[in-house]
MILUMMAR-482596 format. One record per residue (C-alpha): residue in three letters; x, y, z. Coordinates in nm, 3 decimals, padded with zeros to 5 digits. Each point is the difference from the previous one (the first is absolute). Layout:
BEGIN
residuo, c1, c2, c3
ALA, X, Y, Z
...
% end
This chain:
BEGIN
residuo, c1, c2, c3
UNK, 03.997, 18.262, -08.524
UNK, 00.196, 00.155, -00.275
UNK, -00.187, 00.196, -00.306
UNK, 00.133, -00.231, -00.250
UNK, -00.189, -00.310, 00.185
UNK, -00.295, 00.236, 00.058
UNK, -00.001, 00.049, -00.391
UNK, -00.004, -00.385, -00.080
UNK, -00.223, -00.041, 00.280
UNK, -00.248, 00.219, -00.166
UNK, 00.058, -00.120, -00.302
UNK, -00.118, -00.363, 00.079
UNK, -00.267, 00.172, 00.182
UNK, -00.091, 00.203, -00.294
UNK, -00.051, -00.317, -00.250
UNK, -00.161, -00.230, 00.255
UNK, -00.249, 00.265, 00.098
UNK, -00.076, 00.080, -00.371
UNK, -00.094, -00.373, -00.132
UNK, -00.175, -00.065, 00.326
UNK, -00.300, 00.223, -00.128
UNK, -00.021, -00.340, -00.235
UNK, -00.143, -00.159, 00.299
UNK, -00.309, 00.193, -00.025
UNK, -00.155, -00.134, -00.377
UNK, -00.172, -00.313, 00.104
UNK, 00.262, -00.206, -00.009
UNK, 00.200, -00.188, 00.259
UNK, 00.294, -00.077, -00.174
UNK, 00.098, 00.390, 00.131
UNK, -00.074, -00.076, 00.339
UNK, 00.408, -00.080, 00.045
UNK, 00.088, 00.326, -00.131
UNK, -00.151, 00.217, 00.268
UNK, 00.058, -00.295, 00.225
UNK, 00.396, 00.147, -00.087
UNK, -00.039, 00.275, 00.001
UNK, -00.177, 00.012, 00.352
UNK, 00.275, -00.134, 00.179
UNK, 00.267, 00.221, -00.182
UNK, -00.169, 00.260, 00.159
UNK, -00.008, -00.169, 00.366
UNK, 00.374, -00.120, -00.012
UNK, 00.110, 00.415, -00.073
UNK, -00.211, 00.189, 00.233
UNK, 00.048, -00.282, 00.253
UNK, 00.383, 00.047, 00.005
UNK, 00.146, 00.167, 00.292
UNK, 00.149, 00.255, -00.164
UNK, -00.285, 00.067, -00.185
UNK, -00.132, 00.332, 00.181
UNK, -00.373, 00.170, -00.045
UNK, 00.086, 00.224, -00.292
UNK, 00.172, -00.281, -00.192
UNK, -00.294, -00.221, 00.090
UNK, -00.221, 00.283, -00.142
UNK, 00.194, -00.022, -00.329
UNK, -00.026, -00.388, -00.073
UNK, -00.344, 00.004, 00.135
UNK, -00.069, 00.296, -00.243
UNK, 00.153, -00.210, -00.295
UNK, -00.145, -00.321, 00.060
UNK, -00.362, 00.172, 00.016
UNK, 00.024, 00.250, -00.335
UNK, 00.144, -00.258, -00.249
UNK, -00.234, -00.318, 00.096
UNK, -00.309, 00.305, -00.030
UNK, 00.150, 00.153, -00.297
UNK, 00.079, -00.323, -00.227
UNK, -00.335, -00.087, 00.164
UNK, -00.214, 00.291, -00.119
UNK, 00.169, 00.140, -00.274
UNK, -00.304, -00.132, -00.273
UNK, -00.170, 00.287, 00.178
UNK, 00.183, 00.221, -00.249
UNK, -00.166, -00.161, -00.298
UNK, -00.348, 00.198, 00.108
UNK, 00.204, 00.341, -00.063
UNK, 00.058, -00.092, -00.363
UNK, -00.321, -00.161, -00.021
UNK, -00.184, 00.313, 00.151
UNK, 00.214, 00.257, -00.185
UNK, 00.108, 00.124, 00.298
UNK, 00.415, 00.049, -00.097
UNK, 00.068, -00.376, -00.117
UNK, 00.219, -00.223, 00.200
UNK, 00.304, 00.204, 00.087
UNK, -00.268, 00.232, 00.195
UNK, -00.170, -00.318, 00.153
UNK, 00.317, -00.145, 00.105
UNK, 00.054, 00.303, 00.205
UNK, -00.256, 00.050, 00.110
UNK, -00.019, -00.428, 00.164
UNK, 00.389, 00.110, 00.101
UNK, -00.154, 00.258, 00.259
UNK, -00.266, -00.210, 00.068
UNK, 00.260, -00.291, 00.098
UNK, 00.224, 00.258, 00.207
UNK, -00.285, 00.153, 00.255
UNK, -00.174, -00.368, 00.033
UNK, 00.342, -00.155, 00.066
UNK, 00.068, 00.291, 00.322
UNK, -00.324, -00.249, 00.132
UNK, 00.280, -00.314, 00.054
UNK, 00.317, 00.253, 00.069
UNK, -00.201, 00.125, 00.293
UNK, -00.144, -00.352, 00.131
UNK, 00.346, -00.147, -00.069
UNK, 00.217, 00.294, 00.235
UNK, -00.274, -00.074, 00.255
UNK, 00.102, -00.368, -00.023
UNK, 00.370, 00.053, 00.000
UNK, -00.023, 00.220, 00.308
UNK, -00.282, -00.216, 00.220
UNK, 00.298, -00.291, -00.065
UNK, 00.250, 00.178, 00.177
UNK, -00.219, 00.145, 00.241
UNK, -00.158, -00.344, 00.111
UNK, 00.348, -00.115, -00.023
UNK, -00.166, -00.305, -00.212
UNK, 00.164, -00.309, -00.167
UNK, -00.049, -00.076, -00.394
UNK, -00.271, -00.176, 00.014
UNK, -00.187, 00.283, 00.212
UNK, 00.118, 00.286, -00.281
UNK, -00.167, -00.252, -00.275
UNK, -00.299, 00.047, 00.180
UNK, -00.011, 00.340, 00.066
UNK, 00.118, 00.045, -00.332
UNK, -00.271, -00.199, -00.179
UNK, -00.285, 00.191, 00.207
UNK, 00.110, 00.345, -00.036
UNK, 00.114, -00.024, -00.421
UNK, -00.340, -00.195, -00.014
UNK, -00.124, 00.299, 00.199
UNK, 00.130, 00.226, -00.267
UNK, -00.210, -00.188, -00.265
UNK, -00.347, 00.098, 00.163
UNK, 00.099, 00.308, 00.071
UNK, 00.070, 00.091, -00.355
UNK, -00.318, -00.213, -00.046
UNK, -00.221, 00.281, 00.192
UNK, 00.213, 00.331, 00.008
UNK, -00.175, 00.266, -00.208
UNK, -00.245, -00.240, -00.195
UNK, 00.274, -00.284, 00.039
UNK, 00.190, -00.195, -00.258
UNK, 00.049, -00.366, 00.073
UNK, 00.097, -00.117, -00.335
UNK, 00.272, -00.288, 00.051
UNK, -00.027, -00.075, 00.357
UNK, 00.250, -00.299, 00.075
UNK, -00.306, -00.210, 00.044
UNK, -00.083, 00.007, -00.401
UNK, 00.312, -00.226, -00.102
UNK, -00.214, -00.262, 00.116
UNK, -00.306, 00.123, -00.239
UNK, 00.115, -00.301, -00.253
UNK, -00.111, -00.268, 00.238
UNK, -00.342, -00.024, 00.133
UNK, 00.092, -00.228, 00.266
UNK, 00.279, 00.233, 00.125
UNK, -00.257, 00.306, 00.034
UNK, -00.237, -00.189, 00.224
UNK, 00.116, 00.181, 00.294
UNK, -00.113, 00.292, -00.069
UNK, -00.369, -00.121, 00.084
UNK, 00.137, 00.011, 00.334
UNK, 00.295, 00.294, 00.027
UNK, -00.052, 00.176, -00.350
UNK, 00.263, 00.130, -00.219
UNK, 00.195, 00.167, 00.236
UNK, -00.016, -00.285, 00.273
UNK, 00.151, -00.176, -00.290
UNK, 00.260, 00.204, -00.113
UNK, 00.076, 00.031, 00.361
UNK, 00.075, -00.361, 00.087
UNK, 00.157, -00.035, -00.359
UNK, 00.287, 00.255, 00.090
UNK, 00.050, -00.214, 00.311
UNK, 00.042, -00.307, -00.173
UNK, 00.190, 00.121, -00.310
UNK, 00.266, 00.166, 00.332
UNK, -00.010, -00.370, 00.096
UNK, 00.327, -00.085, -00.220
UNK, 00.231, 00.262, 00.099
UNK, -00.137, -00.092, 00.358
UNK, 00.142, -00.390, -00.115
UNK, 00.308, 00.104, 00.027
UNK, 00.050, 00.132, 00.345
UNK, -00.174, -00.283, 00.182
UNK, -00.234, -00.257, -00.149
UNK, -00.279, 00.047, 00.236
UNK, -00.038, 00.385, -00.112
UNK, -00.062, -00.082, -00.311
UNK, -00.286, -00.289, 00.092
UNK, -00.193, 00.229, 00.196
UNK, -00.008, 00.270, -00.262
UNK, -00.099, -00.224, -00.265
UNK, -00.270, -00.178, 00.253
UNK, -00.262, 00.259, -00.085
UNK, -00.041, -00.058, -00.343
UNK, 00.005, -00.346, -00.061
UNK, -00.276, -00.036, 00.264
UNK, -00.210, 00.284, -00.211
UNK, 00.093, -00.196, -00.337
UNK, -00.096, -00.326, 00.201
UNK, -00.338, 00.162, 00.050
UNK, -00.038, 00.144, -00.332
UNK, 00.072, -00.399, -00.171
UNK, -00.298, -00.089, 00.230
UNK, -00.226, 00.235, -00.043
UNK, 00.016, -00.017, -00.354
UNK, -00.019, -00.347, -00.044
UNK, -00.323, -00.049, 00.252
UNK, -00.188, 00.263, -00.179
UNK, -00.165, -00.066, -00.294
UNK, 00.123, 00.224, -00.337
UNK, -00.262, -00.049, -00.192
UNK, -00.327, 00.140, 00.174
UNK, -00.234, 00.219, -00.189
UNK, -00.328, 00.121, 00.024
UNK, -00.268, 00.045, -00.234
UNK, 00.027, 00.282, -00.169
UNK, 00.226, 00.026, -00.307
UNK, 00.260, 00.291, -00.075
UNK, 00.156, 00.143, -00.352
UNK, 00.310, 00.222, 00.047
UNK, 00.126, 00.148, -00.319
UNK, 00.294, 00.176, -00.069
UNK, -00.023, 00.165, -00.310
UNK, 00.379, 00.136, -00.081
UNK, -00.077, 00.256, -00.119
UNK, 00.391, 00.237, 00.005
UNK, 00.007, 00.312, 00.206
UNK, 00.078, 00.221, -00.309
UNK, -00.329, -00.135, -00.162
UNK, -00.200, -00.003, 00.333
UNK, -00.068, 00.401, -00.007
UNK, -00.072, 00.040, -00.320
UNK, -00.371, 00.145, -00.066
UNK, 00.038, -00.153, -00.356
UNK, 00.031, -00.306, 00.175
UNK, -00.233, -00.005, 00.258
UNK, -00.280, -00.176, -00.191
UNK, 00.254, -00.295, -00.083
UNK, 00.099, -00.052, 00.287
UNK, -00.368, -00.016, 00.170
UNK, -00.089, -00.277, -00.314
UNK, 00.294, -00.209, 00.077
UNK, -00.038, -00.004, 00.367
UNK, -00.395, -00.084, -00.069
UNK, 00.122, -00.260, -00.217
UNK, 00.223, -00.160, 00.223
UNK, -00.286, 00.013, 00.231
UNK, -00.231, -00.191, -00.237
UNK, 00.193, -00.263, -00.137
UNK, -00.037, -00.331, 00.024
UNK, -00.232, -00.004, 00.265
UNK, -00.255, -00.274, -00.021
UNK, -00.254, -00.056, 00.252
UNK, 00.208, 00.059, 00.375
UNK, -00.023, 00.372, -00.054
UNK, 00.240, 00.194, 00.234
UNK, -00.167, 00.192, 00.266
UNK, 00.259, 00.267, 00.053
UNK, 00.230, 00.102, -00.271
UNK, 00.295, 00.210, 00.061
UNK, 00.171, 00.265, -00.250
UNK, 00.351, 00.149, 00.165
UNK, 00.038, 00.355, 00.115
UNK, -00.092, 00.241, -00.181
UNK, -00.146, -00.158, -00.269
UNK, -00.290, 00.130, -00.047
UNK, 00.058, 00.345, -00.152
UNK, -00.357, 00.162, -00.063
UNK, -00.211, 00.222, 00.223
UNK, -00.278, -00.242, 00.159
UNK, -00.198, 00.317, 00.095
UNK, -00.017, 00.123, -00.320
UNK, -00.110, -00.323, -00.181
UNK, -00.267, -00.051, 00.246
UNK, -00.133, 00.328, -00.009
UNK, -00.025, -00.073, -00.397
UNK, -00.129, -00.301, 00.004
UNK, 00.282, -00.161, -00.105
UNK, 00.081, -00.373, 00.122
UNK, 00.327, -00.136, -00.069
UNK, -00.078, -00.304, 00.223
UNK, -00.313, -00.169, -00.138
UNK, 00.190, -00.268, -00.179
UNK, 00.018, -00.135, 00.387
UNK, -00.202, -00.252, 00.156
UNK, -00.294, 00.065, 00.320
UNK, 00.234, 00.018, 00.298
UNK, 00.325, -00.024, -00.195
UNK, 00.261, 00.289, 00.138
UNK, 00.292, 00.168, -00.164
UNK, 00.254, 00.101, 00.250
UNK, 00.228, 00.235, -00.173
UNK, 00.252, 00.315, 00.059
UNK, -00.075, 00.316, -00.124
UNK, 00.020, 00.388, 00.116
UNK, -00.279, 00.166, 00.204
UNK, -00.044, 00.325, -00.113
UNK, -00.186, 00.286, 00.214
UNK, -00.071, 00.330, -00.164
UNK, -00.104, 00.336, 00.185
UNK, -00.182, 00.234, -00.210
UNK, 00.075, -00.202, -00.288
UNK, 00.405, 00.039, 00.086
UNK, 00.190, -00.318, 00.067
UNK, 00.029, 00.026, 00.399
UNK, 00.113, -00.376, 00.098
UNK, 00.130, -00.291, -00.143
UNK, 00.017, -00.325, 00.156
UNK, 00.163, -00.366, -00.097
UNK, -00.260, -00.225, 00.047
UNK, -00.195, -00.345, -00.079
UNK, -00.353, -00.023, -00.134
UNK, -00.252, -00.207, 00.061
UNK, -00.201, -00.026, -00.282
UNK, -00.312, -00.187, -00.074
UNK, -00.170, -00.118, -00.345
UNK, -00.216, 00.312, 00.012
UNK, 00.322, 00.230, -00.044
UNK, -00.019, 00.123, 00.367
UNK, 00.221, 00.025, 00.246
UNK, -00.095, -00.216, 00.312
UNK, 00.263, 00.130, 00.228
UNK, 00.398, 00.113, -00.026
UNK, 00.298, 00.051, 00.186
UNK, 00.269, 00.272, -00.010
UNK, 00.343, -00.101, 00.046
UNK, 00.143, 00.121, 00.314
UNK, 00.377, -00.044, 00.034
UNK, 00.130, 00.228, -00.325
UNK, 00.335, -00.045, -00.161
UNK, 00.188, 00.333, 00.082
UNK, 00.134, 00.150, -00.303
UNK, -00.230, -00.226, -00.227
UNK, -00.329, 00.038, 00.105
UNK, 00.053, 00.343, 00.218
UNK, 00.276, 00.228, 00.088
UNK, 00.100, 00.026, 00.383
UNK, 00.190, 00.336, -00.035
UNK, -00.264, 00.147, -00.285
UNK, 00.037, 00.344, 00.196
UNK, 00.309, -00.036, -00.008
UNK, 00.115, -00.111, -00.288
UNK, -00.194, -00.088, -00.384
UNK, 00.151, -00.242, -00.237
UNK, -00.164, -00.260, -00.268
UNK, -00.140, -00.312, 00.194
UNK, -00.054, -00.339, -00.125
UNK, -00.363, -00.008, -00.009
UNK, -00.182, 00.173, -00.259
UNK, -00.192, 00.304, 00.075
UNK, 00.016, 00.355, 00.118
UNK, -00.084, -00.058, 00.377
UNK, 00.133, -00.190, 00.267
UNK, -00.227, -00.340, 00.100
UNK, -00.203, 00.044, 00.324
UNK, 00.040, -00.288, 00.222
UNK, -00.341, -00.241, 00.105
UNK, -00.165, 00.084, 00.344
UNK, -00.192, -00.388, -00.004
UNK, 00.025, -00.300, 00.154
UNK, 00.181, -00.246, -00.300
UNK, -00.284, -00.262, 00.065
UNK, -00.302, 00.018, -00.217
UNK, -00.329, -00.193, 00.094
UNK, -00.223, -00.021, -00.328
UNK, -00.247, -00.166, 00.227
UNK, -00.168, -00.367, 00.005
UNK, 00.094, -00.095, -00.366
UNK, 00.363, 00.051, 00.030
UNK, 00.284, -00.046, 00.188
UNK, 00.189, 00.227, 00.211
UNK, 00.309, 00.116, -00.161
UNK, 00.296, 00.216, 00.145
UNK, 00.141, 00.218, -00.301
UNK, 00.347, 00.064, -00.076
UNK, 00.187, 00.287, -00.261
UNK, 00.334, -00.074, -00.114
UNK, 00.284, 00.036, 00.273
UNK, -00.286, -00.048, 00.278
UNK, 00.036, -00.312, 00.029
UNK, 00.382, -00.027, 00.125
UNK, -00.107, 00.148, 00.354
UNK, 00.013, -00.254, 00.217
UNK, -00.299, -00.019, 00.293
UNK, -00.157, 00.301, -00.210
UNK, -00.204, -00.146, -00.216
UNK, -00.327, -00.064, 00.107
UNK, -00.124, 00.304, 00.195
UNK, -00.413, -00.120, 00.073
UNK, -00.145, -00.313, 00.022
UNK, 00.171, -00.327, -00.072
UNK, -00.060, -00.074, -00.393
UNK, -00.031, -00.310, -00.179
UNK, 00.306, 00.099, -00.240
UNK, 00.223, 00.292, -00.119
UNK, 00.001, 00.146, -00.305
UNK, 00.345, 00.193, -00.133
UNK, -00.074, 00.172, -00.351
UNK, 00.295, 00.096, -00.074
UNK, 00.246, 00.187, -00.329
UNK, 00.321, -00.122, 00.008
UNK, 00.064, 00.132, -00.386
UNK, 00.214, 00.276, 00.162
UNK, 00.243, -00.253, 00.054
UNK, 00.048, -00.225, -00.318
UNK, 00.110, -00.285, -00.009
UNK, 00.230, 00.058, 00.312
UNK, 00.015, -00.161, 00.402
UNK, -00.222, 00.234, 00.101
UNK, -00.332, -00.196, -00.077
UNK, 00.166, -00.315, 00.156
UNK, 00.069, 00.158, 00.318
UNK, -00.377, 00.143, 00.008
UNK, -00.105, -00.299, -00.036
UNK, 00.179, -00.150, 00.262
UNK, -00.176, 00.239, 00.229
UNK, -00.337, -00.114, -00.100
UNK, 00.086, -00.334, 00.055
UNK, 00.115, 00.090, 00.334
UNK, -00.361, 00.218, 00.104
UNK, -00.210, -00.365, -00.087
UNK, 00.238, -00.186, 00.268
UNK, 00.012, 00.259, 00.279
UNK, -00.373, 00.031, -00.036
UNK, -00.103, -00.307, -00.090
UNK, -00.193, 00.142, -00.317
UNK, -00.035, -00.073, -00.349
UNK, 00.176, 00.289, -00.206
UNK, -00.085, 00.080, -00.360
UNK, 00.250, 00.210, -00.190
UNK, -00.054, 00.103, -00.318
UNK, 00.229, 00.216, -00.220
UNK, 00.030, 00.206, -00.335
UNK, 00.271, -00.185, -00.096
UNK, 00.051, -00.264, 00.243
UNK, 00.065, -00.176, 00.250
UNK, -00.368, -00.144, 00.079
UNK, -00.037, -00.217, 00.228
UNK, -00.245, -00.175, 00.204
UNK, 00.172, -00.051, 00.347
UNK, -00.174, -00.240, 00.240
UNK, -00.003, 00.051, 00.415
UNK, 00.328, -00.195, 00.022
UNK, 00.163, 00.214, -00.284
UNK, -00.006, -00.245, -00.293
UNK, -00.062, 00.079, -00.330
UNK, -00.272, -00.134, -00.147
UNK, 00.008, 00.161, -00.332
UNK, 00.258, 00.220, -00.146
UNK, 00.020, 00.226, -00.335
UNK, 00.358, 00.140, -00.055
UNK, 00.143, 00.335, -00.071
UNK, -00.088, 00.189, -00.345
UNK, -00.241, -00.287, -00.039
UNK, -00.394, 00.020, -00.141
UNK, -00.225, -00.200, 00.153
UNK, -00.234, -00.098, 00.277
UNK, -00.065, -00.262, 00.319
UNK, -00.286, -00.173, 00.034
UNK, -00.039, -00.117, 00.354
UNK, -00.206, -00.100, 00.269
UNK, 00.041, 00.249, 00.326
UNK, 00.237, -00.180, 00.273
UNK, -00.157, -00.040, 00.307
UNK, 00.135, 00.248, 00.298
UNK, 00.116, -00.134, 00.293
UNK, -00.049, 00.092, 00.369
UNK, 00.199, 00.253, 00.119
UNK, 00.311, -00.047, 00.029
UNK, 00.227, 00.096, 00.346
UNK, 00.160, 00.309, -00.194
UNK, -00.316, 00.091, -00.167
UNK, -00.175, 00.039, 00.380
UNK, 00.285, 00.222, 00.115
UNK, 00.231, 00.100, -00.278
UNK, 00.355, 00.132, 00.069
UNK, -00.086, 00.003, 00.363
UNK, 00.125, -00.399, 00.063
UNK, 00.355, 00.133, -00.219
UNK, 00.050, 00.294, 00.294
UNK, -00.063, -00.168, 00.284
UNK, 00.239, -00.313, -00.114
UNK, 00.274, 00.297, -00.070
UNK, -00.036, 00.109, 00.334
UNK, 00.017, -00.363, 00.160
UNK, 00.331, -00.085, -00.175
UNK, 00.169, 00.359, 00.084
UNK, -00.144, -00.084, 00.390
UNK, 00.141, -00.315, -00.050
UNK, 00.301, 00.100, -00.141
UNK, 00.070, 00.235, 00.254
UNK, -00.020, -00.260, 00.272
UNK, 00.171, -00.327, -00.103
UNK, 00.261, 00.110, -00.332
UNK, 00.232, 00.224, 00.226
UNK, 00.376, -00.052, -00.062
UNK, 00.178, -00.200, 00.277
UNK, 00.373, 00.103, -00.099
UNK, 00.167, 00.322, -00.027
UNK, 00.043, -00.046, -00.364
UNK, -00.256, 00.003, -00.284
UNK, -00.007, -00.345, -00.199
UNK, 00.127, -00.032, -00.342
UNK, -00.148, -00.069, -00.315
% end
């Protein structure tokens, strides 16, 4: 392989890669692109002159430009934040993109040798190949706190019918059998009946998802009605003191209006929206909340402050649960912190300006996510911003009868990166066969039924609420029983598999 067709090789490699990250906005139209770009990546490192250090390097490529192009509205948040504007950002999602993309180089070296090892055909290195680069994509899911933003699985997220699967083999399982498929046309064109067995999988899962959404009915509530509002208010405005005041009277006013007689039971503000000291107010008397109705709830975000010897010792992101008397019936503290945002991982190390406002790092929750407010109300699993893309994590306690995600995606603008959170949510309702209820500062809210459709949408930089009635859970799903489990133990089935039946007959590897 000479360098000059290892330069246009990369090249083509390079582009594909970078527009694939399209895939992963809601929208199927992509789908082709990293469909492309998949099987550039197959036909090089499956050459036969393509050794393990070369496959390292296309395997490398493929992975940091479909992360970068698909991450880079992360950057926004550093102008947003003040935290060194977007040239800073843009570094800082470069080095993000180069130690999550080692995650594939490794899985995809392990591939590359196991094929010669095995001395397997093409159609057995398209398996291997799918499970371990699939592999990759939990791994970087769980290593260190985990990352799974823009597992393969999500360039389905703009179909509801095409993530039914994952109530049976979650995200990953997903991802997993969509690498196998998407190998399925370079596997066309060494023998025909490569290329139907790779693409088997996922038509029978797609099969299953058409049915299973069209038995089922969409439109099942319960009782009790719901107001999300998402008050858009801009991140620049939301930490204002001056503010403060204004922001609580439009958010109570959005809460308020319009309402007739169906008053909603639970009504949900996003994260951090609440901005005042609960403790204090109650301690003077004050009430903020009496403007609610007997057994009416706000749900809303706001920081948990705990002071030692009157010194600010804690803080905690968290949700409220507050009642018409102005007191707080229960709360949870967000567990899973964003590193560099909410806390800094190396703060012995090394200080810098983080995202988040204050002088101290956020201490992480120590509770179960699901709160029981007893006989009057439902059970509800609570979710803080990027909680809700982890995948079998979710709901640690009892089942609930729906999620809620309170979310501020303001840090982002008007960018991908509240599309692709989205997606995620939408994703949690199918694999656990819950309702979801996302509200955000700025948007996207959404009410998300058990099979993932949207009932009622507000867009981005949008002010406004939904009125709803709560969808109806479902019963647990397959995944929702035992998670990521049913995704490991297919992996190892198809590498036993492959081990035994895809071994290479000839002396010669096949062509692509």
């Amino acid at each position: 392989m000479s360098q000059k067709n290892i330069f246009w090789q990369s090249i083509v490699l390079i582009l594909a890669s970078s527009l694939s990250s399209l895939s992963f906005n809601g929208n199927l139209i992509f789908v082709p692109l990293t469909i492309l770009a998949l099987n550039i990546l197959f036909i090089l490192i499956s050459a036969n002159n393509c050794n393990l250090i070369k496959s390292c390097y296309f395997g490398f490529l493929f992975s940091f430009f479909m992360l970068f192009f698909g991450l880079c509205w992360i950057s926004i948040s550093f102008e947003v934040g003040n935290a060194g504007g977007i040239l800073i950002g843009l570094l800082a999602v470069l080095l993000l993109c180069i130690f999550l993309s080692f995650f594939t180089v490794i899985f995809i070296v392990i591939s590359k040798f196991l094929y010669s090892y095995w001395n397997l055909n093409l159609l057995g290195f398209a398996i291997i190949c799918s499970v371990f680069i699939s592999f990759s994509e939990y791994i970087r899911g769980i290593f260190l706190g985990g990352f799974p933003w823009n597992t393969l699985g999500y360039i389905w997220s703009g179909s509801y019918i095409f993530l039914q699967p994952v109530s049976l083999i979650g995200i990953y399982g997903l991802g997993l059998f969509s690498f196998l498929a998407i190998f399925s046309i370079a596997l066309f064109r060494v023998k025909i009946h490569y290329g139907f067995f790779a693409l088997m999988p996922l038509l029978i899962l797609f099969v299953y998802g058409f049915i299973r959404s069209e038995v089922r009915d969409q439109k099942e509530f319960v009782s009790e009605s719901i107001r999300l509002v998402q008050p858009n208010i801009k991140q620049k405005e939301k930490w204002n003191t001056k503010l403060h005041k204004q922001h609580l009277e439009k958010l109570i006013n959005l809460s308020q209006v319009n309402i007739k007689n169906d008053y909603p039971k639970y009504i949900l503000w996003p994260e951090s929206a609440f901005m005042y000291d609960l403790d204090y107010l109650n301690k003077n008397n004050i009430n903020l909340f009496k403007w609610l109705k007997e057994k009416q709830l706000v749900i809303t975000g706001a920081t948990r402050r705990i002071y030692k010897n009157d010194e600010l010792s804690k803080i905690y992101n968290s949700i409220y649960f507050i009642n018409n008397k102005g007191r707080l019936i229960s709360h949870y503290d967000k567990v899973k912190l964003v590193p560099f945002g909410e806390f800094n991982p190396f703060s012995k190390i090394i200080k810098f300006i983080r995202l988040a406002n204050g002088k101290i790092d956020f201490s992480s929750g120590r509770l179960s996510n699901i709160i029981d407010l007893g006989k009057n109300y439902n059970k509800i699993g609570a979710l803080i911003c990027y909680e809700v893309i982890f995948s079998s994590e979710v709901v640690n306690g009892d089942r609930p009868d729906f999620l809620i995600n309170l979310t501020n995606d303001a840090w982002y603008k008007k960018s991908h990166g509240p599309i692709q959170h989205l997606s995620a949510a939408r994703v949690r309702a199918i694999e656990e066969g819950l309702p979801v209820l996302r509200v955000a500062n700025t948007g996207i809210s959404a009410i998300i039924n058990p099979l993932g459709v949207y009932i009622k949408k507000l867009p981005l930089e949008t002010e406004g609420f939904i009125d709803s009635k709560l969808p109806k859970l479902y019963k647990p799903t397959l995944f929702s029983i035992y998670g990521n489990i049913i995704y490991i133990i297919i992996s190892l089935i198809m590498l036993f598999i492959c081990k035994l039946l895809f071994f290479r007959k000839g002396k010669y590897k096949e062509k692509i």
